[in-house]
ChimeraX commands (.cxc) that place a marker at each C-alpha (Angstrom):
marker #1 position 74.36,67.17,87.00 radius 0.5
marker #1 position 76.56,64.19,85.77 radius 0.5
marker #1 position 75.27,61.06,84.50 radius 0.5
marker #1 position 77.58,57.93,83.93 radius 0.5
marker #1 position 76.22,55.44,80.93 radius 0.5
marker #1 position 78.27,52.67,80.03 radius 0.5
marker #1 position 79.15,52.56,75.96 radius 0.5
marker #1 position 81.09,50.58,73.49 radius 0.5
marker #1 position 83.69,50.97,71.06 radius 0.5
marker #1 position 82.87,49.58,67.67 radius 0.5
marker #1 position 85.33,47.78,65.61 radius 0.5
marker #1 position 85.50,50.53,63.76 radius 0.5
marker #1 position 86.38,52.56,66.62 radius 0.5
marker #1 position 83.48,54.66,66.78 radius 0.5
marker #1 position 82.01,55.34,70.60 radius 0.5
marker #1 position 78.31,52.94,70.52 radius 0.5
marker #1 position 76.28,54.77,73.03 radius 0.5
marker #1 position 72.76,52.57,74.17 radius 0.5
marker #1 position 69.91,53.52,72.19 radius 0.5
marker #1 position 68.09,54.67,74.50 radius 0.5
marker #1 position 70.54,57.71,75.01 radius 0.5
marker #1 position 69.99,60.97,73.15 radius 0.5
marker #1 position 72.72,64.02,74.30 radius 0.5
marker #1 position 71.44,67.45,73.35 radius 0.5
marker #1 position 73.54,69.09,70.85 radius 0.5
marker #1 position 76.82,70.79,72.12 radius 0.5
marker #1 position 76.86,68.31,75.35 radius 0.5
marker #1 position 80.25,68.01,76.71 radius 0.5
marker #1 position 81.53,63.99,78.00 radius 0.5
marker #1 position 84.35,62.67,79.89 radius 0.5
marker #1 position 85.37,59.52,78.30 radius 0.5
marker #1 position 86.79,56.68,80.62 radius 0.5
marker #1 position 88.61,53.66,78.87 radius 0.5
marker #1 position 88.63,50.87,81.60 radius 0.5
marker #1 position 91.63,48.27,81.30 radius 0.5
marker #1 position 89.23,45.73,81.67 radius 0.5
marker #1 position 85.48,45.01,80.71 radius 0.5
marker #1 position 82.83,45.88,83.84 radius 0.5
marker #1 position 81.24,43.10,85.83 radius 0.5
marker #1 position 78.06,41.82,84.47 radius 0.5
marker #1 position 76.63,42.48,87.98 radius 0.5
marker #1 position 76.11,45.35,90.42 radius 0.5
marker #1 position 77.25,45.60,93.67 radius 0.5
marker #1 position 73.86,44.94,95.94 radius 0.5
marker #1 position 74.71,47.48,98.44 radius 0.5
marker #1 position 75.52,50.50,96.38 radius 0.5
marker #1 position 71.71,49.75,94.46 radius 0.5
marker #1 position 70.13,49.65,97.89 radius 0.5
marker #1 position 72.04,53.01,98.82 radius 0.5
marker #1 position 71.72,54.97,95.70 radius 0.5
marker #1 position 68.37,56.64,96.41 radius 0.5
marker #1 position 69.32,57.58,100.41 radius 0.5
marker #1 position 72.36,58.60,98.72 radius 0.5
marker #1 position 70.34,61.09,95.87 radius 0.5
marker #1 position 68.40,62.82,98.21 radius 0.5
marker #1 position 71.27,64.47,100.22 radius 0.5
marker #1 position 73.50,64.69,96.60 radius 0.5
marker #1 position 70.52,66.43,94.80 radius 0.5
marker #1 position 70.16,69.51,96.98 radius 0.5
marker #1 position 71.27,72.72,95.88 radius 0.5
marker #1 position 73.26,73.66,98.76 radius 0.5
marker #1 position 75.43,70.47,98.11 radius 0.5
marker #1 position 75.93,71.79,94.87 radius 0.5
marker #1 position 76.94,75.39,96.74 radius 0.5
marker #1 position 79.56,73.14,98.87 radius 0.5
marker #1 position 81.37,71.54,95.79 radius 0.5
marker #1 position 81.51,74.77,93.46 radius 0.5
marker #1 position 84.73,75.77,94.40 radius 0.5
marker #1 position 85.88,72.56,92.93 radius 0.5
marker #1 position 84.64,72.95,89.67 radius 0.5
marker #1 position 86.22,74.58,87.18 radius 0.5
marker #1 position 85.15,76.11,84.07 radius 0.5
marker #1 position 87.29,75.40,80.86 radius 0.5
marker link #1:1,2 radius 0.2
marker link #1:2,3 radius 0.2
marker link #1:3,4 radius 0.2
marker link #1:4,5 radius 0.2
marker link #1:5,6 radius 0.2
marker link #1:6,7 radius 0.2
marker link #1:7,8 radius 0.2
marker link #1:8,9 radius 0.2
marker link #1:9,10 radius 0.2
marker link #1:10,11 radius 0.2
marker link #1:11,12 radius 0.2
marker link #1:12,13 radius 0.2
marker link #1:13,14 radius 0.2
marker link #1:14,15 radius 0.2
marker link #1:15,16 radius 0.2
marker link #1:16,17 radius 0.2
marker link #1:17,18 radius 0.2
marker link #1:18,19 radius 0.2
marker link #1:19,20 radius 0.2
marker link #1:20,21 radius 0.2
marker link #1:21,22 radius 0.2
marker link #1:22,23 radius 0.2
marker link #1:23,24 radius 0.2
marker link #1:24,25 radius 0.2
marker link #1:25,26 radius 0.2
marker link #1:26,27 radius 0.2
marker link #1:27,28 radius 0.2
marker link #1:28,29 radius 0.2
marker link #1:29,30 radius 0.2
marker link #1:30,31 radius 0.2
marker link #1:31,32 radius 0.2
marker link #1:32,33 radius 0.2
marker link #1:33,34 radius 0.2
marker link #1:34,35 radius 0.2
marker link #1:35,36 radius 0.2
marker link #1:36,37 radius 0.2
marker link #1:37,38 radius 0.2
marker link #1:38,39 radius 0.2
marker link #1:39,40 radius 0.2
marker link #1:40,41 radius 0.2
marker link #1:41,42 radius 0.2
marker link #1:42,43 radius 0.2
marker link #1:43,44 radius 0.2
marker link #1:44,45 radius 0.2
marker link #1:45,46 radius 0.2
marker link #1:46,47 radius 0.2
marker link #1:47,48 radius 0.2
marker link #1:48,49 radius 0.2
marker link #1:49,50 radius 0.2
marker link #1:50,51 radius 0.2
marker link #1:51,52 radius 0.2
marker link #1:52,53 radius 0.2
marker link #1:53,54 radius 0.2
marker link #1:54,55 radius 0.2
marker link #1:55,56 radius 0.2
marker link #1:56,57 radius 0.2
marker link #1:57,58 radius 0.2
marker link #1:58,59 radius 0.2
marker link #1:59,60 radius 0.2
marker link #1:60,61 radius 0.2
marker link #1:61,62 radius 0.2
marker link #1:62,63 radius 0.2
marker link #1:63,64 radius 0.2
marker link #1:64,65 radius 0.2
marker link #1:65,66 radius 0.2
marker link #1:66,67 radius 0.2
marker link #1:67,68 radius 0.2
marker link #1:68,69 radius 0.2
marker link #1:69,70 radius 0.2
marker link #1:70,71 radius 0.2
marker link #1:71,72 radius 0.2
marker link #1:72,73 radius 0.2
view
């Protein structure tokens, strides 16, 4: 399953991850570097969506559907 957190890059340029975030050892991340900073605010709709959404996204046969896009490296 993929998670998306929002992070920071320190002036040092070291990735600043929220503290409430701990990655078990060996995890593997996609890094995205936006051209500009996010909004302060969420989009109303998607919030109100997101859990309709989950329940059809979080079944394993959807999982079954997309495999053939995934690929291992």
């Amino acid at each position: 399953m993929l998670h998306t957190y929002k992070a920071t890059i320190d002036q040092k340029g070291n990735l600043q991850l929220p503290e409430n975030i701990v990655l078990p050892s060996g995890s593997q991340v996609l890094i995205t570097v936006l051209d500009k900073p996010l909004p302060d605010t969420v989009n109303d709709e998607a919030l109100l969506s997101e859990q309709a959404l989950a329940e059809d996204w979080n079944k394993p046969e959807e999982d079954k559907a997309w495999e053939s896009l995934q690929q291992e490296q």
